[in-house]
N, C-alpha and C positions, 0 to 999 in steps of 0.2 A: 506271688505264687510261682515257685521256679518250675517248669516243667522242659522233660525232655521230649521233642518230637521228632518225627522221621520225614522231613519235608525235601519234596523233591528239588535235588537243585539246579535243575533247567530251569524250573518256573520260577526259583527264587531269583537266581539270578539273571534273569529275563527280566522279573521287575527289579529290579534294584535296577537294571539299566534302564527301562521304560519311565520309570520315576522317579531317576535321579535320587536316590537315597542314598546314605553314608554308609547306617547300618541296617544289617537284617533285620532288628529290633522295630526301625523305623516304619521298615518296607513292609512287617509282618501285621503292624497296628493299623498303617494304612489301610491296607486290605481288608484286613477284621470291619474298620468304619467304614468302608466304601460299601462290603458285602452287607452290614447293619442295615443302610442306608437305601440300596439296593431292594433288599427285605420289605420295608417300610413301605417304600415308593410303590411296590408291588400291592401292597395289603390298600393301600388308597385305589390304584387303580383297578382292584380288583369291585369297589365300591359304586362305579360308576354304572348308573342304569339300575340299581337299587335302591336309591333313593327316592322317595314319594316329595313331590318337594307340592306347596299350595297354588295354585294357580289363581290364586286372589292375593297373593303374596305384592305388597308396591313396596321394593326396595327404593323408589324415589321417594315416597311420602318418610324413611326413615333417617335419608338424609338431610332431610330439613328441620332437626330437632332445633 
């Protein structure tokens, strides 16, 4: 998918130097997985403390299969 975008080039070239990349290409995909990853990491930590978990629950009795 070729697309044309209007990306600011202080921040690109700000990372291209922060991490060491060749090309834009490199430096724009990283960012893409970083911000993915980012996203994710949020949606789990948004999890915590809604969880009802068993309190008769023996995680030791399940390691002993």
């Amino acid at each position: 998918m070729a697309t044309n975008l209007a990306i600011n080039d202080q921040l690109l070239n700000n990372a291209l130097e922060i991490g060491g990349f060749r090309t834009t290409k490199d430096t724009v995909n990283a960012a893409l997985e970083e911000f993915i990853q980012r996203r994710k990491a949020e949606d789990v930590i948004n999890l915590f403390g809604q969880i009802d978990y068993d309190d008769h629950y023996d995680y030791k009795k399940m390691r002993s299969r």
